[in-house]
ZAMARGU-4260 file (C-alpha; in steps of 0.2 Angstrom, whole numbers, plus 5000, padded with zeros to 4 digits):
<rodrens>
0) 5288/5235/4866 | 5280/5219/4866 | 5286/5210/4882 | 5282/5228/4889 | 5263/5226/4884
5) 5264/5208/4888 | 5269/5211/4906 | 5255/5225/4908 | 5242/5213/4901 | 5248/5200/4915
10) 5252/5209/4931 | 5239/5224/4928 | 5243/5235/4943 | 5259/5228/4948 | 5266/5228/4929
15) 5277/5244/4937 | 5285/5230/4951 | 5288/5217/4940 | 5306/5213/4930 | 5311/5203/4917
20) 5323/5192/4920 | 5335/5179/4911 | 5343/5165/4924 | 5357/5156/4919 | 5356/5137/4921
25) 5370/5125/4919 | 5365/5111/4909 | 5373/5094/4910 | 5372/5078/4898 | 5381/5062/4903
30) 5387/5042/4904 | 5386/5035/4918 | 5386/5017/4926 | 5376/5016/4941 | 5379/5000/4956
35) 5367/5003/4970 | 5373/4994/4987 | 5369/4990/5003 | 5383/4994/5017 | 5386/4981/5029
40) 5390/4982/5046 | 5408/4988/5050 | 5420/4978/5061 | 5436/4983/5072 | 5451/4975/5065
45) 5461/4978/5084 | 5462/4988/5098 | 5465/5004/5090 | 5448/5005/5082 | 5452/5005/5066
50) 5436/5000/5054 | 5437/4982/5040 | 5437/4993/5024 | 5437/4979/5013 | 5423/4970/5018
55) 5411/4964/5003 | 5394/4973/4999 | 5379/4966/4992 | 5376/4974/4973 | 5355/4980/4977
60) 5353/4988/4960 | 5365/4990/4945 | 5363/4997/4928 | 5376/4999/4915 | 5375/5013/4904
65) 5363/5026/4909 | 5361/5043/4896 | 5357/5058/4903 | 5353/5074/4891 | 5352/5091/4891
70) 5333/5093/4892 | 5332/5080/4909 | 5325/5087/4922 | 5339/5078/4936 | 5352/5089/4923
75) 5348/5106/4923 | 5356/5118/4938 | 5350/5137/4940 | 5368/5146/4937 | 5366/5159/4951
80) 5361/5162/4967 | 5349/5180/4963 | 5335/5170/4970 | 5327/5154/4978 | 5331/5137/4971
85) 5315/5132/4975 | 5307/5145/4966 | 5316/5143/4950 | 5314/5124/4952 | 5294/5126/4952
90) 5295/5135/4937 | 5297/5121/4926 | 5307/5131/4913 | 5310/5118/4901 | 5313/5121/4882
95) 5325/5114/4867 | 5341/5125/4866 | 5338/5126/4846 | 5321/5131/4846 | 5314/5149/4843
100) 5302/5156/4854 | 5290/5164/4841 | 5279/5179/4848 | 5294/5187/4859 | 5309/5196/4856
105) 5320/5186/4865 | 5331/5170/4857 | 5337/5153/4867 | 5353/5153/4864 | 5369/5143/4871
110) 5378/5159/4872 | 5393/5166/4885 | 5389/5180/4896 | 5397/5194/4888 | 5388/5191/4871
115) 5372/5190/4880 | 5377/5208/4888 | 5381/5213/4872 | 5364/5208/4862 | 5353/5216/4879
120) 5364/5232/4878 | 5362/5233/4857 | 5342/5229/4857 | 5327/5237/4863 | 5326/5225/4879
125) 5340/5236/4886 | 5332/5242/4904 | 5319/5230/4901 | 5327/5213/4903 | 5337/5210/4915
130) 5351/5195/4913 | 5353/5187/4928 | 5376/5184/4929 | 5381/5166/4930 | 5389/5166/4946
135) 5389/5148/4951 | 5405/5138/4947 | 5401/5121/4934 | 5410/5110/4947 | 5397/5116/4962
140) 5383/5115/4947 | 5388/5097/4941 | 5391/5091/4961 | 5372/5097/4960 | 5369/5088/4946
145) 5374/5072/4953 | 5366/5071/4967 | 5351/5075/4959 | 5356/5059/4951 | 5360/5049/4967
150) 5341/5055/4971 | 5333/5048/4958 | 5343/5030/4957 | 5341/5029/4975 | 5319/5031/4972
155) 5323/5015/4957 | 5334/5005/4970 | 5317/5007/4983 | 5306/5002/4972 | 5315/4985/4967
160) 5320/4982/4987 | 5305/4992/4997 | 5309/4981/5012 | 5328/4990/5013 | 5331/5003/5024
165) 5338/5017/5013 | 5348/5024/5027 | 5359/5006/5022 | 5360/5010/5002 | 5373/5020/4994
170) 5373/5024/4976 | 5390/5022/4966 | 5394/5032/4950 | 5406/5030/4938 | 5406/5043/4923
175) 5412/5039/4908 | 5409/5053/4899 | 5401/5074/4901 | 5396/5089/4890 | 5391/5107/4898
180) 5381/5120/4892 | 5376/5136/4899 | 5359/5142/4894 | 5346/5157/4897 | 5329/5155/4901
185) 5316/5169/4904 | 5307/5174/4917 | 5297/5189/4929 | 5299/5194/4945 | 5288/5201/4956
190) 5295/5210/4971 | 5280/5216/4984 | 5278/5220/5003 | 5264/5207/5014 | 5261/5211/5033
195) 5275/5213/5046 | 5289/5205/5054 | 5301/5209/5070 | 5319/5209/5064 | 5333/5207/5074
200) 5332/5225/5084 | 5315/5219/5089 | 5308/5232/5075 | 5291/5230/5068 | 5296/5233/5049
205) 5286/5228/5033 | 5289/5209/5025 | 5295/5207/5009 | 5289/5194/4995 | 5295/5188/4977
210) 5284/5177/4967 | 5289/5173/4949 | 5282/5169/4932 | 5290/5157/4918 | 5292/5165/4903
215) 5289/5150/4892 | 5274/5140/4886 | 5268/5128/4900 | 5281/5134/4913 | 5272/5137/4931
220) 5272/5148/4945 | 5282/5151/4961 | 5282/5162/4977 | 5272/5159/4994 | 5253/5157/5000
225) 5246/5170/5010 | 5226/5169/5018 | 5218/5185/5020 | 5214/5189/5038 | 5197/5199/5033
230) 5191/5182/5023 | 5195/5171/5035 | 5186/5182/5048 | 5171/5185/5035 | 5169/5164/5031
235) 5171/5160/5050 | 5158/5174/5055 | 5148/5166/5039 | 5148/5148/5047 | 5146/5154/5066
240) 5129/5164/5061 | 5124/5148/5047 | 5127/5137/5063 | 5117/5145/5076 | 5102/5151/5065
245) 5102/5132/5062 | 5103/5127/5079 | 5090/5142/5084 | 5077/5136/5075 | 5081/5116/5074
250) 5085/5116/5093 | 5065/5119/5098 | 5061/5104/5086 | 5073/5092/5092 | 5068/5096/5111
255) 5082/5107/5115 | 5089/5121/5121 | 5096/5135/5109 | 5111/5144/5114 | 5106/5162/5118
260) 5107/5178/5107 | 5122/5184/5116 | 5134/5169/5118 | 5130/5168/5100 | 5138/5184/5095
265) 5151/5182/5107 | 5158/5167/5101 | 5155/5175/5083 | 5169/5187/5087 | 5180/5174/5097
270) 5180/5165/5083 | 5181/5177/5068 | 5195/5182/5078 | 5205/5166/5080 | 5202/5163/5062
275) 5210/5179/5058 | 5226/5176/5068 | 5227/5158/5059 | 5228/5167/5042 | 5242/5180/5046
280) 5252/5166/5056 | 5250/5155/5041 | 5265/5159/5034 | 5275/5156/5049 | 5268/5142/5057
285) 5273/5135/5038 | 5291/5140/5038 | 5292/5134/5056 | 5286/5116/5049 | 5298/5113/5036
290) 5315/5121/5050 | 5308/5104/5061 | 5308/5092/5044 | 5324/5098/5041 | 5331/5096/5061
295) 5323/5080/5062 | 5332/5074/5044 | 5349/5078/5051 | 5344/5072/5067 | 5342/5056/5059
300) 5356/5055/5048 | 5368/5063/5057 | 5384/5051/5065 | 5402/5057/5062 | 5408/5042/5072
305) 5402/5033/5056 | 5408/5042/5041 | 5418/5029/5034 | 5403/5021/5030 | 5398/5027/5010
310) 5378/5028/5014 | 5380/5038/5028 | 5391/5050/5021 | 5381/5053/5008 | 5366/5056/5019
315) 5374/5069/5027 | 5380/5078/5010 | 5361/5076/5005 | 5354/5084/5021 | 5372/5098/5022
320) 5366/5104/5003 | 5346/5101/5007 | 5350/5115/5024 | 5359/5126/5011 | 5342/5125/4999
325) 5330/5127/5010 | 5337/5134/5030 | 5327/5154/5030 | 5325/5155/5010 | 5314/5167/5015
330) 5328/5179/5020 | 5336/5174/5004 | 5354/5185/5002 | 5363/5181/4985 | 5380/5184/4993
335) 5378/5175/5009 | 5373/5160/5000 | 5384/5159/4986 | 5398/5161/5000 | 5391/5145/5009
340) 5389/5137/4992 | 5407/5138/4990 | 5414/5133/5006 | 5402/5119/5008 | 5407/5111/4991
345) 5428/5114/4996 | 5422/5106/5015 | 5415/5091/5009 | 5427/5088/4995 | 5443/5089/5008
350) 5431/5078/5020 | 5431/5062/5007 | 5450/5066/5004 | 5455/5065/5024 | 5444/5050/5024
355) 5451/5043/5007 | 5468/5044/5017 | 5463/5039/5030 | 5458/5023/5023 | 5475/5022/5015
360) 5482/5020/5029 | 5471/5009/5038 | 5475/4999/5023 | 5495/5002/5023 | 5494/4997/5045
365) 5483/4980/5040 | 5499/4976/5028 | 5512/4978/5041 | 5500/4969/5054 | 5497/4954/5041
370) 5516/4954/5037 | 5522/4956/5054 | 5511/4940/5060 | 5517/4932/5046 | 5534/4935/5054
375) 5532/4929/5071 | 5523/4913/5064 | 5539/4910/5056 | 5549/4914/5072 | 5537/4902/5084
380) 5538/4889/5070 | 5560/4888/5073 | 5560/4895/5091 | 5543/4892/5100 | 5527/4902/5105
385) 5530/4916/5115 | 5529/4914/5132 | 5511/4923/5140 | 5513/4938/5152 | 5526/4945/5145
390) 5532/4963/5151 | 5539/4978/5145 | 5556/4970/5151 | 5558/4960/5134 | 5553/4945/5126
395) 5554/4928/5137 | 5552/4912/5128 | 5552/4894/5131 | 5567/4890/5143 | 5579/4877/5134
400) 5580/4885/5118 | 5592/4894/5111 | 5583/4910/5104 | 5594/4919/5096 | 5609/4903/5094
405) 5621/4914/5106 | 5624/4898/5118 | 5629/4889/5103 | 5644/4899/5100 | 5649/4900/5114
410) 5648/4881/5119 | 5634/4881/5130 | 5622/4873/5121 | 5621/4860/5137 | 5618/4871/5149
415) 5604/4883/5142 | 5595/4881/5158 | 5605/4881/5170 | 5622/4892/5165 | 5626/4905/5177
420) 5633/4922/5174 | 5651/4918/5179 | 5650/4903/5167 | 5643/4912/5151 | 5658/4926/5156
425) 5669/4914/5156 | 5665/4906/5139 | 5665/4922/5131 | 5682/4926/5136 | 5688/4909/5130
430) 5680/4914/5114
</rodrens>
């Protein structure tokens, strides 16, 4: 077949490794309004801790309006979880649902997944193409798809305000209206072994590496770097010999001292040595770099004691889905990631719930607090402040008024101060 020719032609040797895929994306198009804030600092409201709400926030950016399509970049979510985000990200696969790819034999098309099964298992793609299953949930896919959007507001509000720190901002979005679509895009695969690696028995077993190919016109390529360990030893044995043939014939000229013959060749080795450690621990010294970006970021970010505060919240959201991209993609497991996926999404949807109650009844405790000051002020205003000091034994207030107007009734309204037991006995009996 043609795409069989076609993956010959590109992959040569490898053409036998390489499969033909079709990923699922989610695509999103969208209203919304967008109001870019600046927090401000929170406040107890008494001795329980609880946090001021209410308080006003200063509008940094605010746009009213803003469309987002299909074919926008911030819109589009890779449906499954068969392979690295980052991958398919680098791709680039972007392309007009309508048009026809001419020259291939497959069609863009917004189908549902059992009529794309049905067209691969009726055509000659069958054992050819393979069509990636849409596994991700929209809701997970347009939570995606909104932050995505949270990023990219965020970038506007920074350049209008760069002297704000953006660990103060916090992005508010109100939808007004959304369509879905799902599409399928094409791509290849190319699973092949690199090198070694210690699993977790401590067993030297051979590493495994995926790189993939857009199938469209100006898509791009993905997978990960490697440095040859024989090229590096052959360019760094190149400069050592470049550097002392130089400095064996310049050294005389200048007056000097050549180094000899044999510390020469000695350092040769060391060095094409070195060099040829650096290459194969390339990769890793790489991966180890993004794990600390990704530390430090939550390190940063990271303050439960301040989750009632929007800007933080969302920081930790951003640096919870950003570990879930990128935390050992190398070892990437379809299943264990979707798993996370999922209970991430349900974990941080009851997290702004319990704090949305929570609120709710910071809010409902200031009403009775504001009510029942408004009640005492009444009280003091008929029958005096309340008297400092007082205990768990009751209330005490000023002696010489009649709290509650018992001495009244009973005809001892003279003697608030100095009526004795026997005497307020006695009047009650006469009553």
């Amino acid at each position: 077949t043609a795409i069989t020719r076609y993956v010959s032609n590109l992959w040569a040797s490898y053409a036998k490794q390489v499969r033909a895929v079709h990923l699922p994306f989610w695509r999103f198009s969208a209203s919304v309004d967008v109001q870019v804030t600046k927090s401000s600092a929170a406040k107890k409201t008494h001795s329980f801790g609880y946090y001021d709400v209410g308080s006003p926030e200063e509008i940094v950016y605010e746009k009213k309006n803003v469309n987002y399509d299909f074919n926008d970049d911030d819109m589009q979510i890779y449906a499954s979880y068969s392979f690295r985000r980052d991958f398919v990200e680098n791709l680039a696969l972007k392309t007009d649902v309508t048009q026809e790819k001419k020259g291939t034999n497959s069609k863009l098309r917004n189908l549902e997944e059992k009529e794309l099964d049905a067209i691969a298992a009726t055509s000659e793609l069958k054992n050819v193409v393979k069509w990636d299953a849409c596994s991700m949930k929209p809701a997970i896919a347009w939570h995606l798809a909104l932050r995505n959007i949270r990023k990219r507001q965020l970038e506007l509000a920074r350049q209008k305000s760069p002297s704000e720190d953006p660990r103060n901002l916090q992005v508010h979005l109100k939808v007004k209206g959304r369509k879905a679509e799902l599409v399928y895009l094409p791509a290849y695969v190319l699973d092949y072994a690199y090198g070694t690696r210690l699993n977790t028995s401590q067993e030297r077993v051979v590493d495994s590496f995926q790189a993939m190919v857009g199938g469209l016109e100006d898509s791009g390529v993905s997978g990960e770097r490697h440095y040859s360990a024989m090229k590096a030893r052959v360019v760094t044995g190149g400069l050592c010999v470049s550097g002392f043939v130089l400095d064996y014939f310049g050294s005389p000229l200048l007056g000097m001292t050549p180094f000899s013959p044999e510390l020469s060749v000695t350092l040769t080795f060391v060095l094409g040595g070195l060099s040829s450690v650096a290459a194969r621990s390339a990769i890793k010294m790489k991966r180890r770099e993004e794990e600390n970006k990704i530390a430090e970021t939550e390190e940063e970010s990271y303050d439960y004691n301040r989750l009632h505060d929007e800007s933080v919240l969302q920081m930790v959201e951003e640096n919870e889905w950003r570990r879930w991209e990128e935390s050992e993609k190398w070892y990437w497991r379809d299943e264990y990631r979707k798993k996370w996926a999922n209970n991430l999404f349900c974990k941080q949807n009851k997290r702004r719930n319990d704090l949305k109650m929570h609120f709710e009844k910071l809010q409902l405790q200031r009403l009775k607090e504001e009510e029942e000051a408004r009640r005492q002020s009444a009280r003091e205003r008929v029958y005096g402040k309340q008297k400092e000091g007082v205990h768990s034994a009751g209330l005490e207030y000023q002696r010489g008024v009649d709290f509650m107007g018992f001495y009244k009734l009973l005809g001892l309204e003279d003697k608030l101060a100095s009526a004795t037991e026997e005497e307020i006995k006695a009047a009650f009996r006469r009553e």
